[in-house]
mmJSON file of the N, C-alpha and C atoms, coordinates in Angstrom:
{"data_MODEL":{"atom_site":{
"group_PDB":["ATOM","ATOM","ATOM","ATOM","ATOM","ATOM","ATOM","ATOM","ATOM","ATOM","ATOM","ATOM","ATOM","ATOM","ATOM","ATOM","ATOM","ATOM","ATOM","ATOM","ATOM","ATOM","ATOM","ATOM","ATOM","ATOM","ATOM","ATOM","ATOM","ATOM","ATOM","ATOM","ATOM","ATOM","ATOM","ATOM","ATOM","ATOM","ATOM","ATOM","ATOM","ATOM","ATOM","ATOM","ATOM","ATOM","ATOM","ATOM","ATOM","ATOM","ATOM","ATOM","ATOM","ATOM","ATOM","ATOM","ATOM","ATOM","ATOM","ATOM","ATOM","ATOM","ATOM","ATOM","ATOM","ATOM","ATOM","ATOM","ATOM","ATOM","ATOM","ATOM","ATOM","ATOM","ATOM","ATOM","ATOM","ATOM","ATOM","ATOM","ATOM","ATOM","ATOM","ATOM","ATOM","ATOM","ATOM","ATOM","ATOM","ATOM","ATOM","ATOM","ATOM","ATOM","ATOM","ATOM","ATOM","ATOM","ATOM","ATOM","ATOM","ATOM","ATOM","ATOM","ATOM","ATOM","ATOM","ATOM","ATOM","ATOM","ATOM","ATOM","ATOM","ATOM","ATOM","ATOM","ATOM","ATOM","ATOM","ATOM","ATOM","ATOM","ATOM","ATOM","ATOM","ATOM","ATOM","ATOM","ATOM","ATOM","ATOM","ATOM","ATOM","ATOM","ATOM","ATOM","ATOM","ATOM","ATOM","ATOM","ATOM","ATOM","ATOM","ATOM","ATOM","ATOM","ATOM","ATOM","ATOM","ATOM","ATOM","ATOM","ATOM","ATOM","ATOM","ATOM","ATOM","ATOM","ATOM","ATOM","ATOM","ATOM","ATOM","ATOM","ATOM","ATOM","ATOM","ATOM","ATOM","ATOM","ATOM","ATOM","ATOM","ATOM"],
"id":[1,2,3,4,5,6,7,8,9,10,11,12,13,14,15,16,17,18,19,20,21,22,23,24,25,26,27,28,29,30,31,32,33,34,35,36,37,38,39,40,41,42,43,44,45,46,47,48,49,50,51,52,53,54,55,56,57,58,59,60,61,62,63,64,65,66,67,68,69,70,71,72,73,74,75,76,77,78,79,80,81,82,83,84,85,86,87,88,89,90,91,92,93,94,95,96,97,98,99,100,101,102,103,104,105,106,107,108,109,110,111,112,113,114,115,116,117,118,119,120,121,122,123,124,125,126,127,128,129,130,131,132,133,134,135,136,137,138,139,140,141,142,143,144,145,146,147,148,149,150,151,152,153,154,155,156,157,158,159,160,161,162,163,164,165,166,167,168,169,170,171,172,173,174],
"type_symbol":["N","C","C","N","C","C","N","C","C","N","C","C","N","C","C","N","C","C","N","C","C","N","C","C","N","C","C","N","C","C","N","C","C","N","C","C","N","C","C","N","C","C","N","C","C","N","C","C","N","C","C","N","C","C","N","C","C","N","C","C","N","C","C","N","C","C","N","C","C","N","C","C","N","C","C","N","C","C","N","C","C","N","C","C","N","C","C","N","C","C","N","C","C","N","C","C","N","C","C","N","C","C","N","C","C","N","C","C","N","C","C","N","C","C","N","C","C","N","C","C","N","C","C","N","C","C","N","C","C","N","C","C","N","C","C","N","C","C","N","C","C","N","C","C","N","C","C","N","C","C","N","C","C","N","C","C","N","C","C","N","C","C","N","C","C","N","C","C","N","C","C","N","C","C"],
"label_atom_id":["N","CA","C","N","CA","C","N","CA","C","N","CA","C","N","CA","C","N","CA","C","N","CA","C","N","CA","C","N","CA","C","N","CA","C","N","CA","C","N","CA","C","N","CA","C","N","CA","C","N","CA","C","N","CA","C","N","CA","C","N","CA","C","N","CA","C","N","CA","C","N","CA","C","N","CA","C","N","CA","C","N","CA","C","N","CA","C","N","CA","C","N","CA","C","N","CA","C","N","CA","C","N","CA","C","N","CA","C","N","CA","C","N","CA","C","N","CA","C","N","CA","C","N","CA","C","N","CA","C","N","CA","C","N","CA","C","N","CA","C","N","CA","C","N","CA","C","N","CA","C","N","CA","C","N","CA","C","N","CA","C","N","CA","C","N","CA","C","N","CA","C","N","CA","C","N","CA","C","N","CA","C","N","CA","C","N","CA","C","N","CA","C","N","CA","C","N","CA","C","N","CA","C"],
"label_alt_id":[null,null,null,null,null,null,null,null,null,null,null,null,null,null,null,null,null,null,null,null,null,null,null,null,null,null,null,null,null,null,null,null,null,null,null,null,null,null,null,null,null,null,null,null,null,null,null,null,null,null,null,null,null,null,null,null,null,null,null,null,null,null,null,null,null,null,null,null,null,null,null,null,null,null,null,null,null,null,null,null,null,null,null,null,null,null,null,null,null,null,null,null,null,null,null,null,null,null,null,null,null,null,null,null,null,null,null,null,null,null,null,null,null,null,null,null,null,null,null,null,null,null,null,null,null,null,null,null,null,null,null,null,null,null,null,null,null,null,null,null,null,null,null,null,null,null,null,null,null,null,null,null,null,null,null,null,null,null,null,null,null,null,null,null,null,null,null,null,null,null,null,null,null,null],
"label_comp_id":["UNK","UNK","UNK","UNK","UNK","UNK","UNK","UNK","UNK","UNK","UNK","UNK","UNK","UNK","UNK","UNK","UNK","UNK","UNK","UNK","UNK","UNK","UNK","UNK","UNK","UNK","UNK","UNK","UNK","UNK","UNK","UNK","UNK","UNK","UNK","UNK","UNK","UNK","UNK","UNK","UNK","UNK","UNK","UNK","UNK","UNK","UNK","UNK","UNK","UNK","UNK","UNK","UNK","UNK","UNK","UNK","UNK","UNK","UNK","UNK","UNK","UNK","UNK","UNK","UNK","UNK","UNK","UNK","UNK","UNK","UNK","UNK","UNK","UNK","UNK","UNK","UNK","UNK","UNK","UNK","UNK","UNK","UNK","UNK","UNK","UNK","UNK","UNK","UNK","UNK","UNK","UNK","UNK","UNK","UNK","UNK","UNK","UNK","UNK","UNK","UNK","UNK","UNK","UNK","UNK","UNK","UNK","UNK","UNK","UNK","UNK","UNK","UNK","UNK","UNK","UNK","UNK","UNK","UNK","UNK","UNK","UNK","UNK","UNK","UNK","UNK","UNK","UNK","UNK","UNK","UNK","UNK","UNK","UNK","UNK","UNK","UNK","UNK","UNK","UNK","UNK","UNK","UNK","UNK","UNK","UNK","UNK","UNK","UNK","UNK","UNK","UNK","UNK","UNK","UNK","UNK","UNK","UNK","UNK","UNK","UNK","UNK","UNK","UNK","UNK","UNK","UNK","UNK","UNK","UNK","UNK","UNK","UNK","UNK"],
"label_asym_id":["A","A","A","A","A","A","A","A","A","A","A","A","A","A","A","A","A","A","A","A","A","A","A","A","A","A","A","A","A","A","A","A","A","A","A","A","A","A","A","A","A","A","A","A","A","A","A","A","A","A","A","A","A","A","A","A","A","A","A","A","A","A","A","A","A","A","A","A","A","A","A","A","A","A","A","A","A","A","A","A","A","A","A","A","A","A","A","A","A","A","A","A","A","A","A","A","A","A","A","A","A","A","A","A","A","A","A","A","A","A","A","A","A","A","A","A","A","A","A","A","A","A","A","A","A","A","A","A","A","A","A","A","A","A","A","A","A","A","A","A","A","A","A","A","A","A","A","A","A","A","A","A","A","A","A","A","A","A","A","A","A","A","A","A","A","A","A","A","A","A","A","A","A","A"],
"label_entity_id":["1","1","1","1","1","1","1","1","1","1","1","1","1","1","1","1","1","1","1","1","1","1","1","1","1","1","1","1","1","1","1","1","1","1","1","1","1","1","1","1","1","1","1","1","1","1","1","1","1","1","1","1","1","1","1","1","1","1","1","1","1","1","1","1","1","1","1","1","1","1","1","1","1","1","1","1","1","1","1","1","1","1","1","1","1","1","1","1","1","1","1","1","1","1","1","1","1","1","1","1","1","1","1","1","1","1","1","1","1","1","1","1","1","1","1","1","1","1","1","1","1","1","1","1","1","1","1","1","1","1","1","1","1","1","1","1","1","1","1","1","1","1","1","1","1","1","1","1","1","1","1","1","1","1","1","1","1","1","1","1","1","1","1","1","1","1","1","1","1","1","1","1","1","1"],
"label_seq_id":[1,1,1,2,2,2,3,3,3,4,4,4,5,5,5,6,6,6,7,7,7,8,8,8,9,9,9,10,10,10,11,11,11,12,12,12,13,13,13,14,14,14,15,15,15,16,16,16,17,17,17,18,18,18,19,19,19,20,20,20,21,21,21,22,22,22,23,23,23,24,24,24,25,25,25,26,26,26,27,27,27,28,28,28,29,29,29,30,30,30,31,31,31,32,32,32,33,33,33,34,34,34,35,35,35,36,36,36,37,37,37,38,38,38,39,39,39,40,40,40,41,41,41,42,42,42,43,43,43,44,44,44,45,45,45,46,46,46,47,47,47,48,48,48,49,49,49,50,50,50,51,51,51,52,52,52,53,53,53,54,54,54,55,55,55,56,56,56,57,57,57,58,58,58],
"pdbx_PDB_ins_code":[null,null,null,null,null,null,null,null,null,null,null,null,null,null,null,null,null,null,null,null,null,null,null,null,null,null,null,null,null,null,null,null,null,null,null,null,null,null,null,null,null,null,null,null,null,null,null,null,null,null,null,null,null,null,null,null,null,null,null,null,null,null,null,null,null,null,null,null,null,null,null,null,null,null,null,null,null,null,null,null,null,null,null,null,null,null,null,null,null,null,null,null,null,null,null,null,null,null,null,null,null,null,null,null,null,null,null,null,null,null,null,null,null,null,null,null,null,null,null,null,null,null,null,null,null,null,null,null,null,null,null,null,null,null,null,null,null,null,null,null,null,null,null,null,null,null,null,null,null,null,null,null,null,null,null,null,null,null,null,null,null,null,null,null,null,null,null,null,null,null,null,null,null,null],
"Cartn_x":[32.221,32.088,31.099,30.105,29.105,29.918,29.959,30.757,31.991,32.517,33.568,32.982,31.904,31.25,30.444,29.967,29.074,30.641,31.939,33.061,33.312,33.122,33.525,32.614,31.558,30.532,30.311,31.013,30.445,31.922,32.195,33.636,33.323,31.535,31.274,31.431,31.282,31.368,30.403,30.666,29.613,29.359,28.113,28.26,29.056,29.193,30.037,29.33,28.592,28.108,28.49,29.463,29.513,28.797,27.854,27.413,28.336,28.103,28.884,30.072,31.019,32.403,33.269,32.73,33.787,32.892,32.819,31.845,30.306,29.999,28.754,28.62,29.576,29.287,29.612,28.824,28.571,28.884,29.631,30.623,29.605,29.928,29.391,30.248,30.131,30.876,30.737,32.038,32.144,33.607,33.304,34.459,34.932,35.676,35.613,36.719,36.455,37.387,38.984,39.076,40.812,41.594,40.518,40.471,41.2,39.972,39.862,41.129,41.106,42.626,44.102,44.029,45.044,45.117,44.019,44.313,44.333,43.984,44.143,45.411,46.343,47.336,48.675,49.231,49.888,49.082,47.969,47.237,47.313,46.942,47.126,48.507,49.971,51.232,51.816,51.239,51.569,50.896,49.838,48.987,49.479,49.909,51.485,52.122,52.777,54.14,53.866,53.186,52.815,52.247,51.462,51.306,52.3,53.25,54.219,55.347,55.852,56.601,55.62,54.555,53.576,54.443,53.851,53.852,55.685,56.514,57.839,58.378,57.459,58.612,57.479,56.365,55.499,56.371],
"Cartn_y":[49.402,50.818,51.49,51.166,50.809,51.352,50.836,50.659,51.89,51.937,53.668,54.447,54.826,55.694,55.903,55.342,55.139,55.796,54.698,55.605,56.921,57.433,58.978,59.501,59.126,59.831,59.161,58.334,57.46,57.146,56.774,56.471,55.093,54.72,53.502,52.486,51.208,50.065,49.828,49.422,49.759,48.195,47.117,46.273,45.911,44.511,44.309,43.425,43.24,42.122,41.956,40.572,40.284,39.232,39.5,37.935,37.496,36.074,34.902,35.705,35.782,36.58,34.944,33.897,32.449,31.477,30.9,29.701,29.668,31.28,30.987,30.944,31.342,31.769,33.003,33.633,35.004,35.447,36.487,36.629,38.105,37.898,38.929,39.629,40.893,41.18,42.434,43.24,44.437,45.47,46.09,46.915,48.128,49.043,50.549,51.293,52.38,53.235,52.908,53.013,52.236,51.067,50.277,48.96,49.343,50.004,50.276,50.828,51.316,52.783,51.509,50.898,49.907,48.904,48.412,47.483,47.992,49.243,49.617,50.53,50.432,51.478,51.473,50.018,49.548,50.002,49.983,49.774,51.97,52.832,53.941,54.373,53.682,54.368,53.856,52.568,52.506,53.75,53.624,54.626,55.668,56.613,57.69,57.557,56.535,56.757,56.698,55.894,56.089,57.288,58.283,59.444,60.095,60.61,61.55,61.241,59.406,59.245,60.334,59.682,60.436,62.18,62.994,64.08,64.45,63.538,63.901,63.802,62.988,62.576,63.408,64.36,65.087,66.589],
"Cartn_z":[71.931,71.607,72.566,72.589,73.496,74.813,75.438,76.751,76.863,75.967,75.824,76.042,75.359,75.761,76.435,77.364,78.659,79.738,79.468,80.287,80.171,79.395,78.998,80.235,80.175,81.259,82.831,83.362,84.292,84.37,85.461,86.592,87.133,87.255,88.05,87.097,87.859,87.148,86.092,85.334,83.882,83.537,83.16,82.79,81.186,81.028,79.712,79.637,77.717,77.813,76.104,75.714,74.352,73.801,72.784,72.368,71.355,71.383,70.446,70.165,71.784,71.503,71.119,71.386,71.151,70.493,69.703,69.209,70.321,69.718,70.176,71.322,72.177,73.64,74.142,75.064,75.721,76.611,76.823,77.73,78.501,79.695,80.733,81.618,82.586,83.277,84.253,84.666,84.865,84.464,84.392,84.361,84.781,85.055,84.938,84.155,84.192,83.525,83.511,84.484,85.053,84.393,84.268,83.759,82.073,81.81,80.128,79.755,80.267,79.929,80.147,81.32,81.31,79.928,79.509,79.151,77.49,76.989,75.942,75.762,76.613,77.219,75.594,75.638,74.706,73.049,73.23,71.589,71.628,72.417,72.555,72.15,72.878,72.846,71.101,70.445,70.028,68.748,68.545,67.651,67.5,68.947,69.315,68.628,68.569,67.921,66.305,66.192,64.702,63.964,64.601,64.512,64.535,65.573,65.688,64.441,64.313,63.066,61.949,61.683,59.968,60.308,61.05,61.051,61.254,62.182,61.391,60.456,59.324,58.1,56.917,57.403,56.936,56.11],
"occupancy":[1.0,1.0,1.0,1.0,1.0,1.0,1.0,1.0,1.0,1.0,1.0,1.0,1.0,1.0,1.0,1.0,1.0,1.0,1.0,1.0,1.0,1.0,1.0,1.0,1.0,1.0,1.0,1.0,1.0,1.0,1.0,1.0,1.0,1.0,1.0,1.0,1.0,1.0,1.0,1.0,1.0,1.0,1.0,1.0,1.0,1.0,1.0,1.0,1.0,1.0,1.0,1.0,1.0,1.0,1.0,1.0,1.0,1.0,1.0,1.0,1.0,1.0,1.0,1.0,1.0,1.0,1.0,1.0,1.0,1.0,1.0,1.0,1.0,1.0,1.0,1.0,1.0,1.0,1.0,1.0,1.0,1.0,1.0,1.0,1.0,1.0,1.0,1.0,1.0,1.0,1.0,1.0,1.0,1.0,1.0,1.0,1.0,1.0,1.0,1.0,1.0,1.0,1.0,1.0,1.0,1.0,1.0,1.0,1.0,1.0,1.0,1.0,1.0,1.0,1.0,1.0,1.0,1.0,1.0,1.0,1.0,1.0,1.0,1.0,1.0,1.0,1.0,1.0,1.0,1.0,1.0,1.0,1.0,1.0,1.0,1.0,1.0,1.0,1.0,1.0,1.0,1.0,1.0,1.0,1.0,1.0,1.0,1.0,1.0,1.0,1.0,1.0,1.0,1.0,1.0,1.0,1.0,1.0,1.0,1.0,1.0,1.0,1.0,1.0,1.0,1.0,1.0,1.0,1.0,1.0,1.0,1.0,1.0,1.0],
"B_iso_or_equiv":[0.0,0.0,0.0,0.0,0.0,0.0,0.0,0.0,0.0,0.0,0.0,0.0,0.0,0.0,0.0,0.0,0.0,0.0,0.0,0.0,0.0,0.0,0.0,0.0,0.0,0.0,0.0,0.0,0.0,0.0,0.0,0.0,0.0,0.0,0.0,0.0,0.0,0.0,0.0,0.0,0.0,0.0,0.0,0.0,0.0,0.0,0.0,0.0,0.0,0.0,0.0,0.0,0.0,0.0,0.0,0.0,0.0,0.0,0.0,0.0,0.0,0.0,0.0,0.0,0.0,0.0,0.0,0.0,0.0,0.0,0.0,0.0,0.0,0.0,0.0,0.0,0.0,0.0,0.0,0.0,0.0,0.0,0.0,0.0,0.0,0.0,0.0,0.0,0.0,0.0,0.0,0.0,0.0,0.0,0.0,0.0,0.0,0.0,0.0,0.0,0.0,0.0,0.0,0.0,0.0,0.0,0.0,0.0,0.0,0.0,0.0,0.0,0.0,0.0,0.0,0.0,0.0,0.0,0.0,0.0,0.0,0.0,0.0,0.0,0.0,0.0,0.0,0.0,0.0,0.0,0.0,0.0,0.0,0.0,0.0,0.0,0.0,0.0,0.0,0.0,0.0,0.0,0.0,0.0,0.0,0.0,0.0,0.0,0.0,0.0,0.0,0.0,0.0,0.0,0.0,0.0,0.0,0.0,0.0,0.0,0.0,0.0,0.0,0.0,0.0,0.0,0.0,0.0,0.0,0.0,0.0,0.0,0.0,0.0],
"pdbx_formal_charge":[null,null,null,null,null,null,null,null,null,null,null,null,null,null,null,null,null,null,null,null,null,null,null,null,null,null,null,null,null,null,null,null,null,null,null,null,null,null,null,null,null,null,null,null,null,null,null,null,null,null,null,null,null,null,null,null,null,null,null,null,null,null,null,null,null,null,null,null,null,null,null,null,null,null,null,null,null,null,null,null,null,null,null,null,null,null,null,null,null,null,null,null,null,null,null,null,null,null,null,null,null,null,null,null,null,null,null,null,null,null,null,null,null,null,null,null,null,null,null,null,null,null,null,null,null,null,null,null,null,null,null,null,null,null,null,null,null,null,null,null,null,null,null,null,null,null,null,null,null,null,null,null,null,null,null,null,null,null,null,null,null,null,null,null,null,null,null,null,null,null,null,null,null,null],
"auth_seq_id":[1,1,1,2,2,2,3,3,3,4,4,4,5,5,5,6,6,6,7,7,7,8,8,8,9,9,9,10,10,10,11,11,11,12,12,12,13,13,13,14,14,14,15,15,15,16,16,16,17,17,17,18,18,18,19,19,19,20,20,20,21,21,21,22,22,22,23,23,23,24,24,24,25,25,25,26,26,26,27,27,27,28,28,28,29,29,29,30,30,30,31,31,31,32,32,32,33,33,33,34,34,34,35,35,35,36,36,36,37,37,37,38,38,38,39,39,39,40,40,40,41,41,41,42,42,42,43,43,43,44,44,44,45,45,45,46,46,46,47,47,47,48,48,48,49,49,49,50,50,50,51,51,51,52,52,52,53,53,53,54,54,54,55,55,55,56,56,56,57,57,57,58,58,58],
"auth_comp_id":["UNK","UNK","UNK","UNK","UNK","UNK","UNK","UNK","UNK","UNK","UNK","UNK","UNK","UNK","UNK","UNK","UNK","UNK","UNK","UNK","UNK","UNK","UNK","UNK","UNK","UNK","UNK","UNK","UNK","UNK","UNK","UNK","UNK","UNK","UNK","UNK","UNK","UNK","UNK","UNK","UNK","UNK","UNK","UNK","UNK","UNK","UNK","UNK","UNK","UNK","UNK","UNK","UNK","UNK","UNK","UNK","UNK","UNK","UNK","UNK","UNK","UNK","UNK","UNK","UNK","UNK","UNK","UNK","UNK","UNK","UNK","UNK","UNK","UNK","UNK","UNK","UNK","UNK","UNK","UNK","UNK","UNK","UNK","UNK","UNK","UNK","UNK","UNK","UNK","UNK","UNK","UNK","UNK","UNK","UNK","UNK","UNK","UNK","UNK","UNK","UNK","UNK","UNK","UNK","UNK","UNK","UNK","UNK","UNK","UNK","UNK","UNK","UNK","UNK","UNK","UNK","UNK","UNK","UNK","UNK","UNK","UNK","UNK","UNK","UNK","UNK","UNK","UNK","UNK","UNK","UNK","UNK","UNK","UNK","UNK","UNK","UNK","UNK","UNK","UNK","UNK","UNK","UNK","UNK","UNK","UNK","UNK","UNK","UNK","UNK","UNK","UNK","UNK","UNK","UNK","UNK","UNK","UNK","UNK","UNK","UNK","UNK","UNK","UNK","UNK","UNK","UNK","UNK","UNK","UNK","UNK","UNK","UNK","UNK"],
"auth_asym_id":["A","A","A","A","A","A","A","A","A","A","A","A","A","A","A","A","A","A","A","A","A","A","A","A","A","A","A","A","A","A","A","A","A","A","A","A","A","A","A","A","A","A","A","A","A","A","A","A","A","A","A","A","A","A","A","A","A","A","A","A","A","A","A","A","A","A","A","A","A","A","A","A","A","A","A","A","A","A","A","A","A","A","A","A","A","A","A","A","A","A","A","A","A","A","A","A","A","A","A","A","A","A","A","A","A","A","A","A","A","A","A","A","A","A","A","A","A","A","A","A","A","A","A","A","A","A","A","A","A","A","A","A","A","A","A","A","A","A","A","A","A","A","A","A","A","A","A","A","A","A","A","A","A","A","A","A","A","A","A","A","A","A","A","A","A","A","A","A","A","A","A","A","A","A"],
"auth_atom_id":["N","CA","C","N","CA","C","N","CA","C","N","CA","C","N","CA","C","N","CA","C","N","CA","C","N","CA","C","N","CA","C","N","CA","C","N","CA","C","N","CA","C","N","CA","C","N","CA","C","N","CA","C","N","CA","C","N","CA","C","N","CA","C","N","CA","C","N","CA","C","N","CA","C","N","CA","C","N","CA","C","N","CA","C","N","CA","C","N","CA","C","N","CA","C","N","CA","C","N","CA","C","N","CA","C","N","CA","C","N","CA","C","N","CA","C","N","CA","C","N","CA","C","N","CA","C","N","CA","C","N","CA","C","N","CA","C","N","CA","C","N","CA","C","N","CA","C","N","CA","C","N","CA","C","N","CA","C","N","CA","C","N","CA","C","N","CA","C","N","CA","C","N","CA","C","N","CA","C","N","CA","C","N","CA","C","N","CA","C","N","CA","C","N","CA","C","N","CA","C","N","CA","C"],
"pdbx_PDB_model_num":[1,1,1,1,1,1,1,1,1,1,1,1,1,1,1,1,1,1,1,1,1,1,1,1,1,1,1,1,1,1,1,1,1,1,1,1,1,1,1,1,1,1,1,1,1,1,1,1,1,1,1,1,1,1,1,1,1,1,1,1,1,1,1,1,1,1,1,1,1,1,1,1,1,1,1,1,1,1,1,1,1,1,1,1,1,1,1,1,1,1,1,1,1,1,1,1,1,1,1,1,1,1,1,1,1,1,1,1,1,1,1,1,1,1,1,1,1,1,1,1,1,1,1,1,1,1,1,1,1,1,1,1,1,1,1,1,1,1,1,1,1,1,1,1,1,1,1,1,1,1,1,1,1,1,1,1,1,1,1,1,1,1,1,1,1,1,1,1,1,1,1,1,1,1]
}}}
């Protein structure tokens, strides 16, 4: 969440850091905006469609 919103404001590479994301081990990194938007792209279109269905059968 963290990290979304640091993108909203910032284009550069932003660090990523999760603790105990696997049995207690910590994951580090980088990322950018580009990245984010790709890889949440599917979880976005689908949310779409599920919205536009609610409000057509509204």
């Amino acid at each position: 969440e963290k990290l979304k919103k640091q993108m909203s404001a910032n284009s550069t590479r932003l660090p990523l850091n999760i603790e105990c994301f696997m049995e207690e081990r910590d994951v580090t990194g980088e990322m950018q905006r580009p990245q984010m938007e790709q890889l949440s792209a599917d979880t976005f279109n689908r949310i779409e469609r599920t919205l536009r269905g609610i409000l057509h059968n509204a």
